[in-house]
VEXVEXRO-668850 format. One record per atom (N, C-alpha, C, O): residue in three letters; y negated, x, z. Coordinates in steps of 0.2 Angstrom, whole numbers, padded with zeros to 4 digits, always signed. Layout:
N
ALAYXZ;...
// end
This chain:
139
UNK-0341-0127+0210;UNK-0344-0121+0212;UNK-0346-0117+0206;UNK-0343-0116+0200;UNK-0352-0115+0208;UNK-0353-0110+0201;UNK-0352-0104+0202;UNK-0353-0100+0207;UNK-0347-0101+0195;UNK-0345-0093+0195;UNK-0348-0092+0188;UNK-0350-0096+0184;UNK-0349-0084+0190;UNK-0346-0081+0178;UNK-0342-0079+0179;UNK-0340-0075+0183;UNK-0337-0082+0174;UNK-0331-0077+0171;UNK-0333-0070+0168;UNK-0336-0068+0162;UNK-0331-0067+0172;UNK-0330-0061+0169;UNK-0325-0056+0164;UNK-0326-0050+0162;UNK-0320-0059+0163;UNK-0312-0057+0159;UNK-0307-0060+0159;UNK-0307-0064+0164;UNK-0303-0060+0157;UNK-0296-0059+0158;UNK-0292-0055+0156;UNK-0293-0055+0150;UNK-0285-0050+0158;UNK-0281-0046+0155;UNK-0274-0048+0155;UNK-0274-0051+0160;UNK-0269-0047+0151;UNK-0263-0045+0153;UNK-0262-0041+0158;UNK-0266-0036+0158;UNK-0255-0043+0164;UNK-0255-0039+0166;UNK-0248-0037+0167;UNK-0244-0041+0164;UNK-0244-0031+0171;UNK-0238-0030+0172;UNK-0236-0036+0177;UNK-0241-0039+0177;UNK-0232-0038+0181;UNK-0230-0043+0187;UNK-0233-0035+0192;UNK-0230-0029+0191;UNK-0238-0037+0196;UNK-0240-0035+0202;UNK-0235-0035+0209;UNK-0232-0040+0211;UNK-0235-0030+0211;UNK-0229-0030+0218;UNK-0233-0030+0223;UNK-0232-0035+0226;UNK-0239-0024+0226;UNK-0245-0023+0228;UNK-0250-0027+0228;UNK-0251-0031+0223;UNK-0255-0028+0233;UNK-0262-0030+0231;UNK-0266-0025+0229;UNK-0271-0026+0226;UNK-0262-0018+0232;UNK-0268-0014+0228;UNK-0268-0012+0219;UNK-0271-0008+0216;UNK-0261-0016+0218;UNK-0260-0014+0211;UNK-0265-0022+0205;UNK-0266-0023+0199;UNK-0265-0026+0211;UNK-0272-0032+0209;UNK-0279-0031+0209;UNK-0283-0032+0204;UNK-0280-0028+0215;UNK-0287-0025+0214;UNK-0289-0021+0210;UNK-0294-0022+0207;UNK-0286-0016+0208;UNK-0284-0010+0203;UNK-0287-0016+0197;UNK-0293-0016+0194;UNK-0283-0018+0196;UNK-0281-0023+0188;UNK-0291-0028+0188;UNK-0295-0030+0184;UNK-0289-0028+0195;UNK-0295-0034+0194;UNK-0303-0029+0191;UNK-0307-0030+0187;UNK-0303-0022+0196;UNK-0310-0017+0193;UNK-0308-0016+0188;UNK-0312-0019+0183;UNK-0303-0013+0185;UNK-0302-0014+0179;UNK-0303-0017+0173;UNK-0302-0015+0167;UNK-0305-0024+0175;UNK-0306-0031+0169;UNK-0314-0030+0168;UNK-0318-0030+0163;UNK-0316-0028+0177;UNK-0323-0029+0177;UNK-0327-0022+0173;UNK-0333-0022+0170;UNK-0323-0015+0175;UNK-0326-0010+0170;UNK-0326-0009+0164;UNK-0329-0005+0161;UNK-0322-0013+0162;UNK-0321-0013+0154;UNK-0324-0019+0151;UNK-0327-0018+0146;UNK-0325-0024+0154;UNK-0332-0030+0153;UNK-0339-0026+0154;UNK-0344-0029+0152;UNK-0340-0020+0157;UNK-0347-0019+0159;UNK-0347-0013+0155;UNK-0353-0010+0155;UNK-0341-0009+0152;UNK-0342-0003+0148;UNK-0346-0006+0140;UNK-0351-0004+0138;UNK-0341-0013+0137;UNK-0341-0017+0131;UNK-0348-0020+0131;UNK-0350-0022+0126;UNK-0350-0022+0136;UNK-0354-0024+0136;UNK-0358-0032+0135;UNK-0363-0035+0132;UNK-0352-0035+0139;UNK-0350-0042+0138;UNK-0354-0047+0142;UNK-0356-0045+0147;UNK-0356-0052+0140;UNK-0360-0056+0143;UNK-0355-0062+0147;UNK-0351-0066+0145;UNK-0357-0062+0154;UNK-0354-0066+0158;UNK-0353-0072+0155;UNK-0357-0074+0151;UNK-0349-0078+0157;UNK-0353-0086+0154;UNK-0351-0090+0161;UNK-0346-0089+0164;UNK-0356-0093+0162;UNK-0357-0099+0168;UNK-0351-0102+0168;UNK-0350-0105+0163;UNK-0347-0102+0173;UNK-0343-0109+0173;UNK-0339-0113+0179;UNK-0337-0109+0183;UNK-0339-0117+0181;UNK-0336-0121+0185;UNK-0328-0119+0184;UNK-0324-0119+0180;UNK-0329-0118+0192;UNK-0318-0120+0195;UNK-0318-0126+0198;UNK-0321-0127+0203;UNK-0313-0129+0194;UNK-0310-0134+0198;UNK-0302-0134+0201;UNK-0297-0134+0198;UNK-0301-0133+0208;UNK-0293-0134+0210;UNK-0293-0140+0212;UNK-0297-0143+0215;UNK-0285-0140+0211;UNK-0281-0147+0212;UNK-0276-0144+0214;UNK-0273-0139+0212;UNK-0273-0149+0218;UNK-0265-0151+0218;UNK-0262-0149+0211;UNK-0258-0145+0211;UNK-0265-0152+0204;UNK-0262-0150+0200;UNK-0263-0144+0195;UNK-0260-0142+0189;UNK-0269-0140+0199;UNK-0268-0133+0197;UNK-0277-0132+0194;UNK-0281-0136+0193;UNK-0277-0123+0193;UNK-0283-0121+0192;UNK-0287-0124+0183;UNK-0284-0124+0178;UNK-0293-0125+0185;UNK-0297-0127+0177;UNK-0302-0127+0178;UNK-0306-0130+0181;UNK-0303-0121+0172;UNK-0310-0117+0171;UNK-0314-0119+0167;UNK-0311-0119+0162;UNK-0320-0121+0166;UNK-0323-0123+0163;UNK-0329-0122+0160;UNK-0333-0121+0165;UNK-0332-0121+0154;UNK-0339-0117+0153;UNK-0346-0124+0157;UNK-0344-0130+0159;UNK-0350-0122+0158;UNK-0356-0125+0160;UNK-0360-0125+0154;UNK-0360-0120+0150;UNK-0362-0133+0153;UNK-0366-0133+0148;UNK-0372-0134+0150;UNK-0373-0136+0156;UNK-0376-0133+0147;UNK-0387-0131+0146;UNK-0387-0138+0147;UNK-0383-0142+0143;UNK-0391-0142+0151;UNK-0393-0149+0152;UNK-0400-0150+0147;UNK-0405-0147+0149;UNK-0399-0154+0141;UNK-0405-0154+0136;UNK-0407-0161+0136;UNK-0402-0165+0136;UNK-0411-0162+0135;UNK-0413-0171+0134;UNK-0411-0170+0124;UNK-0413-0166+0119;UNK-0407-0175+0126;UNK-0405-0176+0118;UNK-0408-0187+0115;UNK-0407-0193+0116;UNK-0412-0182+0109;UNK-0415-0189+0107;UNK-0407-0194+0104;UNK-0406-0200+0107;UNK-0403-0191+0100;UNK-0398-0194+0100;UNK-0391-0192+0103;UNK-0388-0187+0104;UNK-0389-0199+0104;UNK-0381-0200+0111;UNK-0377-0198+0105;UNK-0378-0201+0100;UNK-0372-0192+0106;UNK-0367-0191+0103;UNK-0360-0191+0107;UNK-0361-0188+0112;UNK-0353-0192+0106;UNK-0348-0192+0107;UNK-0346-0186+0109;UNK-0340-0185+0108;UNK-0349-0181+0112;UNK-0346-0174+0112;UNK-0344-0174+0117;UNK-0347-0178+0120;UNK-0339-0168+0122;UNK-0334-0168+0127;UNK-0341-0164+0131;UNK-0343-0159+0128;UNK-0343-0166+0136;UNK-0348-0162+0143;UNK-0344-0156+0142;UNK-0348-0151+0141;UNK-0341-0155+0143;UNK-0336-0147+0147;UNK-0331-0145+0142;UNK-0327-0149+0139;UNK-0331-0139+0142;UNK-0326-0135+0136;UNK-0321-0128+0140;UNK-0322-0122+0140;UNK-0316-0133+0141;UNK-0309-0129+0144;UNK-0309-0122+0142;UNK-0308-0121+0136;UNK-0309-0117+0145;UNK-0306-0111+0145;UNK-0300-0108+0148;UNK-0297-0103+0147;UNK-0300-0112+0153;UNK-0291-0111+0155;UNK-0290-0116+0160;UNK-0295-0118+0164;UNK-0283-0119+0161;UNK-0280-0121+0165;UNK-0273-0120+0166;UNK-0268-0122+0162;UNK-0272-0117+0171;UNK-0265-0117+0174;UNK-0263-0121+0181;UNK-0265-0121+0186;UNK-0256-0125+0178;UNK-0252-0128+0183;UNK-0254-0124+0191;UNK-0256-0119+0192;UNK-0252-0126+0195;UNK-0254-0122+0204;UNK-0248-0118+0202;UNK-0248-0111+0202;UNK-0242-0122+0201;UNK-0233-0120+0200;UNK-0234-0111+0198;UNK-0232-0106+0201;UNK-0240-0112+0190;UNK-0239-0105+0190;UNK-0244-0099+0190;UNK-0245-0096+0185;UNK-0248-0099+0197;UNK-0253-0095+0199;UNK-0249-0093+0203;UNK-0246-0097+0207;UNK-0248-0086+0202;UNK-0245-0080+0205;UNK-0248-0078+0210;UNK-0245-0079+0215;UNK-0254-0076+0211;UNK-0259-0073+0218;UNK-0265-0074+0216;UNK-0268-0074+0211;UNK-0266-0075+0223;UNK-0277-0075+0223;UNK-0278-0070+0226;UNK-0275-0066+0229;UNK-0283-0069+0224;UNK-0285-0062+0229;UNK-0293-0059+0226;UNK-0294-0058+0220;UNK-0298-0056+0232;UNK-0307-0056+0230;UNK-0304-0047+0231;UNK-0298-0044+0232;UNK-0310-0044+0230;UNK-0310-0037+0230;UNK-0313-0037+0235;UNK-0319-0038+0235;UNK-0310-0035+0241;UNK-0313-0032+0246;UNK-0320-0030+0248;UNK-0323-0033+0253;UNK-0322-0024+0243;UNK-0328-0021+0244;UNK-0333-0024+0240;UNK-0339-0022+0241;UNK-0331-0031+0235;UNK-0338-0035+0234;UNK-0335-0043+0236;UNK-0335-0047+0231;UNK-0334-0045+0239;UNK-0335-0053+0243;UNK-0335-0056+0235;UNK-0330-0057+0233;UNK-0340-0057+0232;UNK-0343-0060+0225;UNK-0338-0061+0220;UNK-0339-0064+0215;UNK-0330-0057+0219;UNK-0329-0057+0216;UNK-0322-0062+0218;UNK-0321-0065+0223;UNK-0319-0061+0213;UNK-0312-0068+0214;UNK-0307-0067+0207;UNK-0309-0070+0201;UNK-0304-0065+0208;UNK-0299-0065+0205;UNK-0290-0069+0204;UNK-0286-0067+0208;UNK-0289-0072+0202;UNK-0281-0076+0199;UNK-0277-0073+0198;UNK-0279-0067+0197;UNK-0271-0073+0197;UNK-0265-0070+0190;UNK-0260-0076+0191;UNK-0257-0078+0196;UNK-0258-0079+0184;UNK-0255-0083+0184;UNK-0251-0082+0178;UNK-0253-0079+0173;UNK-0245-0085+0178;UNK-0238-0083+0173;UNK-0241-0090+0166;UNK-0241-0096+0167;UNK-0242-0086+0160;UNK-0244-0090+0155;UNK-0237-0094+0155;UNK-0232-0091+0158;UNK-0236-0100+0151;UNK-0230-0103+0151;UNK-0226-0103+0143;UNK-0220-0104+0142;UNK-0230-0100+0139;UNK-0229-0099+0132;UNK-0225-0093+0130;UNK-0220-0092+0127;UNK-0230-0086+0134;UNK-0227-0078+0131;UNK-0224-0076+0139;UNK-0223-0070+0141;UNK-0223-0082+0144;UNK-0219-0078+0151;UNK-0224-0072+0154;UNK-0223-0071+0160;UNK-0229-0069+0150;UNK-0230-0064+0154;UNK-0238-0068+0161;UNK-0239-0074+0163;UNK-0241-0061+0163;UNK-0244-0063+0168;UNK-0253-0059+0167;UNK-0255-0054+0167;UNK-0256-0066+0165;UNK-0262-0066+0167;UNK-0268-0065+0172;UNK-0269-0070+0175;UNK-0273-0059+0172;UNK-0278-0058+0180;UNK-0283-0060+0174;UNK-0284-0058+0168;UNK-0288-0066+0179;UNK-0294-0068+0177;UNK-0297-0068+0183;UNK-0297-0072+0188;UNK-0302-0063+0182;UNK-0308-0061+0184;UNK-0313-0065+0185;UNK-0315-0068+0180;UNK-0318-0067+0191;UNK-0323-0072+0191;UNK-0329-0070+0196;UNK-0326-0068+0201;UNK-0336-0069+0197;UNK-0340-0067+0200;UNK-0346-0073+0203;UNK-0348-0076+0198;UNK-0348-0073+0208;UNK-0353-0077+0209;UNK-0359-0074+0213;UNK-0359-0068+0215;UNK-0364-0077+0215;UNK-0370-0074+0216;UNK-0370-0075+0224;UNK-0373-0071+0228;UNK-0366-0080+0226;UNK-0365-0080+0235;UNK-0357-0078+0235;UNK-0353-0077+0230;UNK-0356-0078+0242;UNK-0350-0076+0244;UNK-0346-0082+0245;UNK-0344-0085+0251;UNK-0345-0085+0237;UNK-0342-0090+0237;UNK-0334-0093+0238;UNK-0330-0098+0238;UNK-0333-0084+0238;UNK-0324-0085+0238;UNK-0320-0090+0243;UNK-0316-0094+0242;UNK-0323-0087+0250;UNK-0321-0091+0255;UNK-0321-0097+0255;UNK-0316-0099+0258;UNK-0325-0102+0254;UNK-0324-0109+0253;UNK-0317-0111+0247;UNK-0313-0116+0247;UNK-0317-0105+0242;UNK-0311-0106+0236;UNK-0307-0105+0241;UNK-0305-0111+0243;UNK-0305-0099+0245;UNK-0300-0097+0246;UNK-0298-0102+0253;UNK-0293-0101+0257;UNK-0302-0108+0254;UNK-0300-0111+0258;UNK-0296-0118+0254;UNK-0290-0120+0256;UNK-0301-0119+0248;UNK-0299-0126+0244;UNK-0290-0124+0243;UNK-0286-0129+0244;UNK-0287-0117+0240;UNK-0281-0114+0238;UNK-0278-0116+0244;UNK-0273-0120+0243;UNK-0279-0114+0249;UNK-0277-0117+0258;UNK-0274-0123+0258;UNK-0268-0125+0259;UNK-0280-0125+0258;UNK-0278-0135+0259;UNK-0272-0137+0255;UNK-0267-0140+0257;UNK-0273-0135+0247;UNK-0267-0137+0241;UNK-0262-0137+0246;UNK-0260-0142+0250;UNK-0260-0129+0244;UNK-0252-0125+0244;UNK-0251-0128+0253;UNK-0245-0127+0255;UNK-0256-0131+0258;UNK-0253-0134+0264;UNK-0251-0141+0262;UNK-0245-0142+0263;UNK-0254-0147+0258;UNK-0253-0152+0254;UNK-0245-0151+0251;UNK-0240-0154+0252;UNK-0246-0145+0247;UNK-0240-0146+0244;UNK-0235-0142+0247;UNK-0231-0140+0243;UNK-0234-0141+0253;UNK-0228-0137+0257;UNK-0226-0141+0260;UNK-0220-0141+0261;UNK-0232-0149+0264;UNK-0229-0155+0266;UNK-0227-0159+0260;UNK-0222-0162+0261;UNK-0230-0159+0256;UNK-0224-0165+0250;UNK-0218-0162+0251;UNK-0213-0166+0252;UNK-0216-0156+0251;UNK-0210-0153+0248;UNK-0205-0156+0254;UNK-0201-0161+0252;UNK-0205-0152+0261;UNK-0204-0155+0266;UNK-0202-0159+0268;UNK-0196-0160+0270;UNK-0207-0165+0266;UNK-0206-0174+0265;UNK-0199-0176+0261;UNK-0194-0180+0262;UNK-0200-0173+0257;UNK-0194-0173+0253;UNK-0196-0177+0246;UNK-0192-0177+0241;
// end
């Protein structure tokens, strides 16, 4: 799916969704005060969790060189994605928060797309955490 990333912030641990929401405009009015440029990137979900990645420029290249197609900008285990959740009043937008596993604390990453592409995410996150409530189950 194609999104822009538009941020990410620390945040406190969220009790609310409206304290997500909150956090999630928040990423996006301080990206658009600073005056930050979006970057294209592909989400991928799995069973084994969210990875984000930049979109590279397709160039016809005279020489084949050994360089990695795609360059990680985040991935988090499923285990520790905290909540999903779009802003209401713009469909387009899609937000994360997931517990970093190094500083414990809790990251909102912000994402926007040009269709209202949430729903199809918010179906793929569906399927997972269904996938993974029957393994559990199964034993």
């Amino acid at each position: 799916m194609a999104w822009q990333f538009v941020g990410w912030e620390e945040v406190p641990r969220p009790n609310t969704r409206a304290e997500i929401v909150q956090a999630m405009r928040r990423i996006r009015y301080e990206c658009k005060v600073q005056n930050l440029k979006k970057r294209k990137v592909t989400i991928h979900v799995s069973v084994n969790g969210v990875r984000v990645v930049l979109k590279k420029r397709r160039r016809k290249k005279k020489n084949w060189s050994n360089e990695a197609d795609e360059i990680e900008l985040l991935n988090h285990p499923i285990y520790r994605i905290f909540y999903v959740s779009h802003d209401s009043s713009d469909l387009k937008i899609f937000s994360y928060i997931a517990r970093d596993a190094s500083t414990d604390t809790f990251k909102c990453s912000v994402f926007k797309s040009h269709k209202k592409s949430f729903l199809q995410l918010q179906y793929e996150f569906y399927q997972i955490y269904s996938e993974l409530i029957a393994r559990y189950e199964l034993g």
